[in-house]
C-alpha positions as CSV (number, residue, x, y, z in Angstrom):
1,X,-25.9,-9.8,0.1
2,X,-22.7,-8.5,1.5
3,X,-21.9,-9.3,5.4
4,X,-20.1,-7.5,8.3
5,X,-18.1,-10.8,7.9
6,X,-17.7,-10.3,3.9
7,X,-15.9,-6.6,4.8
8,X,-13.8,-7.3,7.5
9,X,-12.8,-10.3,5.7
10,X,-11.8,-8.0,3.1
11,X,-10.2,-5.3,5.2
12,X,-8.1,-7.9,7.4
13,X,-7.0,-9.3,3.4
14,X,-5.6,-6.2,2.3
15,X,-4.5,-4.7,6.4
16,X,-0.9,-5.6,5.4
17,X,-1.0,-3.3,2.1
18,X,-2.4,-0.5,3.9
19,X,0.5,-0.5,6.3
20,X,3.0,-0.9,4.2
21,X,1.0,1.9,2.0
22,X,1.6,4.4,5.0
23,X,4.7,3.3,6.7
24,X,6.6,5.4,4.6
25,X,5.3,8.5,5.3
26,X,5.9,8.3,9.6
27,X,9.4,6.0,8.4
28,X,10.6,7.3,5.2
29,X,12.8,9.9,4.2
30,X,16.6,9.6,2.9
31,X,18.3,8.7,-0.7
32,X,16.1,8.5,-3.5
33,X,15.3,5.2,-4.6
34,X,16.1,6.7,-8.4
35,X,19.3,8.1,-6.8
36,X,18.6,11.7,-8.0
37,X,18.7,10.5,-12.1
38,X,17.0,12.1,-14.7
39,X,14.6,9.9,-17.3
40,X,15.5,10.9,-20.9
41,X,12.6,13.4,-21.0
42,X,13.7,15.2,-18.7
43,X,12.6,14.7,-15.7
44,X,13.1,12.6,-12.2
45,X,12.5,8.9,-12.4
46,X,10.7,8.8,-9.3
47,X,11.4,12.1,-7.1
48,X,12.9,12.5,-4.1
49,X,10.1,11.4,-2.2
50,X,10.4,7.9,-2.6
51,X,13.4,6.4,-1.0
52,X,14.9,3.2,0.5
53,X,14.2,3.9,4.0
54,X,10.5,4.5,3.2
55,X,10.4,1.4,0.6
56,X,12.0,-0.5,3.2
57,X,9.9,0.4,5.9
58,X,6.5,-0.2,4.4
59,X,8.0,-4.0,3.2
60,X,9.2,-4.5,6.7
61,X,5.7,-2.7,8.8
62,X,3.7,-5.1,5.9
63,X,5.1,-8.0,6.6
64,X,5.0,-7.7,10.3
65,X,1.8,-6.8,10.1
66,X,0.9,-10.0,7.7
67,X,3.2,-12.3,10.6
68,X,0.9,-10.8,13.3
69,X,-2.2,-11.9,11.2
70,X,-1.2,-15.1,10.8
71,X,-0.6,-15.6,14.2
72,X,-3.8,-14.0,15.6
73,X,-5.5,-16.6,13.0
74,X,-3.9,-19.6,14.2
75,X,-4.5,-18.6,17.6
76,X,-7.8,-16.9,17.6
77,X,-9.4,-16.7,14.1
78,X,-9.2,-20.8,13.1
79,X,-12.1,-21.8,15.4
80,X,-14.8,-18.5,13.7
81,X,-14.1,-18.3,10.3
82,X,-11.4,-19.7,7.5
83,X,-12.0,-16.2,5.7
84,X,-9.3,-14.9,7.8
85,X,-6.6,-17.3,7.1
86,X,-3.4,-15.5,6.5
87,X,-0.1,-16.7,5.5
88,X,3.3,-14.3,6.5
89,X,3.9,-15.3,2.5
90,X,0.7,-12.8,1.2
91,X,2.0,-10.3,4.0
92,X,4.8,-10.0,2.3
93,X,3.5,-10.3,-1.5
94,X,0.7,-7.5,-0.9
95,X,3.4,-5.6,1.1
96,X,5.8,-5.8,-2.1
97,X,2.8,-4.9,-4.5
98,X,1.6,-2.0,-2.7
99,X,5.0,-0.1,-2.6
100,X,5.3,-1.3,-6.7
101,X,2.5,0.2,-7.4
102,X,3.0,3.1,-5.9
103,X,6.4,3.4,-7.7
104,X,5.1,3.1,-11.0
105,X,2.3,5.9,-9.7
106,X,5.2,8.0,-9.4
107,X,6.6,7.2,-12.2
108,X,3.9,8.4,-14.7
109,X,3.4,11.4,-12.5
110,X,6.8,12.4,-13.2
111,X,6.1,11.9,-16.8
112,X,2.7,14.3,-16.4
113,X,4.9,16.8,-14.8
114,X,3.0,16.3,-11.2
115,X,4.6,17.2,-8.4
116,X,5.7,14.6,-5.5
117,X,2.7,14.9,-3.2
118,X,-0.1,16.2,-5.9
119,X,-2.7,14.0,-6.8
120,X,-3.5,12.2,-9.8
121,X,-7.6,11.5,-9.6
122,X,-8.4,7.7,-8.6
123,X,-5.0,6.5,-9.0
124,X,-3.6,7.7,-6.0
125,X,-6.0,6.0,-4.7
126,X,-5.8,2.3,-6.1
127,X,-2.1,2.5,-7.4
128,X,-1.2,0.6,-3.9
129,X,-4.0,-1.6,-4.3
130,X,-3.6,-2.7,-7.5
131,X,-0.2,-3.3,-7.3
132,X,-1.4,-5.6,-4.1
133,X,-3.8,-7.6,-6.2
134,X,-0.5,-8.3,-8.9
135,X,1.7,-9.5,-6.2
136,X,-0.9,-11.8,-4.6
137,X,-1.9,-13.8,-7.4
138,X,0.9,-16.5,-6.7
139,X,0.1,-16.8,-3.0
140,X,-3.9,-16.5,-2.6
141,X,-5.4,-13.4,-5.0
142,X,-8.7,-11.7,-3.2
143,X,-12.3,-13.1,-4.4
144,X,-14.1,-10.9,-6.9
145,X,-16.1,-10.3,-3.9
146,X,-13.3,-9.1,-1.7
147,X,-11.8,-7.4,-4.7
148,X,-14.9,-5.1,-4.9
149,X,-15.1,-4.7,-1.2
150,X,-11.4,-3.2,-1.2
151,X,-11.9,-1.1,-3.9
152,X,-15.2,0.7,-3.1
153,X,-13.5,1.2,0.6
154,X,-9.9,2.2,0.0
155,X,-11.0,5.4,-1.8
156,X,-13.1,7.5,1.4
157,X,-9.9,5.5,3.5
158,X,-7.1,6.8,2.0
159,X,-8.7,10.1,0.9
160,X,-9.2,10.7,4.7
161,X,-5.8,9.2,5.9
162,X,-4.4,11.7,3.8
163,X,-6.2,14.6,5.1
164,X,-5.5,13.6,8.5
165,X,-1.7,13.0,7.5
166,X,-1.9,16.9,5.8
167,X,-3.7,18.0,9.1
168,X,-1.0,16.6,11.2
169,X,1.7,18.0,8.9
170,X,2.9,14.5,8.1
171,X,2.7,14.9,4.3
172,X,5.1,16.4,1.8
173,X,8.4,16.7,4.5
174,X,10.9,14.3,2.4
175,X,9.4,11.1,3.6
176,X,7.9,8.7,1.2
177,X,9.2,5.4,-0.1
């Protein structure tokens, strides 16, 4: 049987990902991480919607955001539960991760002739996450449990962040990473 304690357990593992997921959208904007180039088929490498600045700050809103968790652990967290142990390391890592996998989203929309912005079904969804997972392997990876937890969730979450984004005319302006 799944807990309360099971899910924010699993929300408070991938937080850091999440933030660094959005931070380029309120952050980003700038040169394009692919510098403008066109891919031999044709077409952008990434698009001008992912730049530095956004890449940057979704790393640097991550990993604050992973600092901030380790702290509120060691402070607060130790004495309830050692399910919410966090180390500025993973904040980092699932930080890195998301905005990778979000990159290589972009890149195979390019190839599929999406626009920047458009969706591609499910994957816009779990690109970040994914690419989260990867990077975390070599610091502490999610249990199968959490794993499932953050994928059933991050679908309805990011499918409504992104409406609310739309709503408040924070999507498609330039800013991405």
């Amino acid at each position: 049987m799944i807990t309360l304690i099971d899910i924010a357990a699993a929300m408070w593992f991938i937080f850091p990902a999440y933030c660094a997921n959005a931070a380029p959208v309120i952050f980003g904007g700038g040169k394009p991480m692919d510098f403008g180039k066109i891919f031999f088929d044709g077409k952008p490498v990434l698009g001008s919607h992912k730049t530095f600045r956004g890449f940057v700050a979704g790393l640097v809103v991550g990993t604050l955001v992973g600092f901030a968790q380790t702290v509120i652990f060691e402070q607060v967290l130790i004495q309830y539960s050692p399910q919410f142990q966090y180390s500025i390391v993973l904040g980092f890592m699932l930080s890195l991760g998301a905005l990778t996998g979000d990159l290589i989203e972009s890149f195979a929309k390019r190839r599929l002739n999406r626009s920047p912005g458009s969706s591609l079904p499910i994957a816009d969804q779990l690109d970040f996450i994914l690419g989260a997972f990867l990077f975390s392997i070599p610091v502490s990876p999610p249990s199968l449990l959490e794993a499932g937890i953050i994928l059933l969730v991050t679908i309805p979450i990011h499918l409504i962040t992104n409406l609310g984004a739309a709503l408040l005319n924070m999507k498609n302006k330039g800013k991405s990473s």
